[in-house]
N, C-alpha and C positions, 0 to 999 in steps of 0.2 A: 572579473571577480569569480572565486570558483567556490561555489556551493556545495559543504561536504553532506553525504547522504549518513542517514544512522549507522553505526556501527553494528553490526552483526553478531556480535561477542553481548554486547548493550545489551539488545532483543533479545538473544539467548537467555539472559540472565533474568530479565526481566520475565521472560515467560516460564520459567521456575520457579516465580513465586505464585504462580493464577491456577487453586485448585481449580483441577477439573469435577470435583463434585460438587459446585454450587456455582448459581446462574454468575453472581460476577466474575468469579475466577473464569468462565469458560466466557464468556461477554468479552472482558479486557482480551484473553488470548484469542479469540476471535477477532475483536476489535485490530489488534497489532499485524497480526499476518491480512485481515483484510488493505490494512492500508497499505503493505507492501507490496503487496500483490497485485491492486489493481492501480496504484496510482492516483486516487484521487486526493482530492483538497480536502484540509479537514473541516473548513464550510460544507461541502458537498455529501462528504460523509455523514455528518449531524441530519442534513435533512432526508437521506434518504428514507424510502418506505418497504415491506416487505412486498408490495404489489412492483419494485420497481427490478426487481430480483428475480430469475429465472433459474430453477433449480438444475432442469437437467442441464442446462448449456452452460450454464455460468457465466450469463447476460446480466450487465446490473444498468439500470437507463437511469443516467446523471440527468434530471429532468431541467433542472437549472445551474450549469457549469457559470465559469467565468465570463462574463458581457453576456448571460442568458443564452447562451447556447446548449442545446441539449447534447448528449453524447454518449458511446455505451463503452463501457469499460469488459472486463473479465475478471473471474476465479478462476480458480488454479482448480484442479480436484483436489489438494489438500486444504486448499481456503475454504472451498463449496465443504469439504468434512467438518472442518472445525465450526462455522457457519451455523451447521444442520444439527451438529454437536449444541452449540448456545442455545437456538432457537428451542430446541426438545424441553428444554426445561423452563420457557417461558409461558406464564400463563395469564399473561393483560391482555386487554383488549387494543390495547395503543397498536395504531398502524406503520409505527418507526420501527425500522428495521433494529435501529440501537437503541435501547430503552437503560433509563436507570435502574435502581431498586426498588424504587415506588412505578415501576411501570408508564412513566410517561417518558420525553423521546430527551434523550443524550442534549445539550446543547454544548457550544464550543468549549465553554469554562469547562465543563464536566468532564468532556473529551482529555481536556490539557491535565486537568487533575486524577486524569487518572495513569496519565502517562505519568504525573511526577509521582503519585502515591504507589506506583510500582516498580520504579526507578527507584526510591528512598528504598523501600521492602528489600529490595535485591542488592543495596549498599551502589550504586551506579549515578553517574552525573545521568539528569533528564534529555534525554536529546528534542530539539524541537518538533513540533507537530509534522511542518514542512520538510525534517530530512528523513521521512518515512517517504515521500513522493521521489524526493533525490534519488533514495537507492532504488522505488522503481527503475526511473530513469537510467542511470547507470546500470544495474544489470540488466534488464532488457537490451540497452547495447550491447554489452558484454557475452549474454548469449545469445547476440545474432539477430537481433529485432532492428531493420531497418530503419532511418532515422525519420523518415516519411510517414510511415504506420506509427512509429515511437510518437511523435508531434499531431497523428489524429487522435492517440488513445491518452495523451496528454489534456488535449485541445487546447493546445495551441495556436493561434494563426498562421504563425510563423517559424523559422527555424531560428530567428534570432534569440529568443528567448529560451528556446529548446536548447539549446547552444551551454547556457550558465550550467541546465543541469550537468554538463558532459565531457568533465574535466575526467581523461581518463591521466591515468599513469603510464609512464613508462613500460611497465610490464605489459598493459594494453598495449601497448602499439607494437611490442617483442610480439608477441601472440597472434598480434596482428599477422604481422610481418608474418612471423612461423606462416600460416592460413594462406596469404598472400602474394605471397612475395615473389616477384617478375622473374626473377631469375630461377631458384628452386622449382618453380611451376614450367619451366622448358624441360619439351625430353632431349637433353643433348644426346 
């Protein structure tokens, strides 16, 4: 079964509609590139806290992943900007790193609804919450992130399940090949 990741075009469009001068518009576009970027579950997401978050390193500690495992993920420096970008203009007390407009902390529903309330804005079918982790997954291969390290920053157990995410294309494996390939890489 091959699990398609978000469309990139989607994402585009959707973050056209998130002013950047008010906390949700910069929250939602926040929100989107963080979950590209690091991969997490959108359970994981909802709970996190701003104490679980490391600005200079772009550390974020998944305290309770999947079967209770903890885990640390990454930012990117353009996620950690957009980030530091939302947070500037937040001023609750709430210790969730994703808060609503009333200041207390994102739940799943909230998360989903806002994926579709900006998906409808931008005229765009909603993609699921889960094919923002797919396209981790898949680019991370794509550019070069070994499937060992890809399956810890996952946390996964196993490569079996890592597997679904990482239906590549044909073009991948061309590409590949280009990189690779037994023959071209001899110096006759």
């Amino acid at each position: 079964m091959t699990l398609e990741p978000v469309d990139i075009g989607i994402i585009k469009s959707m973050l056209e509609t998130c002013d950047r001068h008010t906390l949700t518009g910069r929250r939602d576009r926040a929100a989107f590139i963080f979950l590209m970027d690091t991969g997490v579950r959108a359970g994981e997401f909802v709970e996190l806290d701003l104490a679980d978050c490391e600005y200079p390193s772009g550390a974020v500690t998944v305290r309770r992943g999947k079967g209770g495992k903890p885990r640390t993920v990454f930012m990117g420096r353009k996620t950690l900007k957009v980030v530091r970008s939302y947070l500037r203009l937040r001023d609750d007390e709430c210790p969730a790193l994703w808060v609503t407009d009333e200041g207390t902390r994102i739940k799943y529903s909230g998360l989903r609804s806002m994926v579709v309330r900006r998906a409808k804005k931008a005229g765009v079918k909603p993609p699921s919450l889960h094919s923002f982790r797919r396209f981790f997954a898949l680019q991370c291969l794509r550019n070069g992130m070994d499937i060992f390290t890809l399956q810890k920053a996952m946390g996964h157990a196993d490569l079996t399940v890592l597997r679904r995410y990482l239906a590549q294309t044909s073009e991948d494996v061309q590409a590949a090949h280009r990189i690779a390939g037994p023959v071209d890489n001899v110096d006759w």
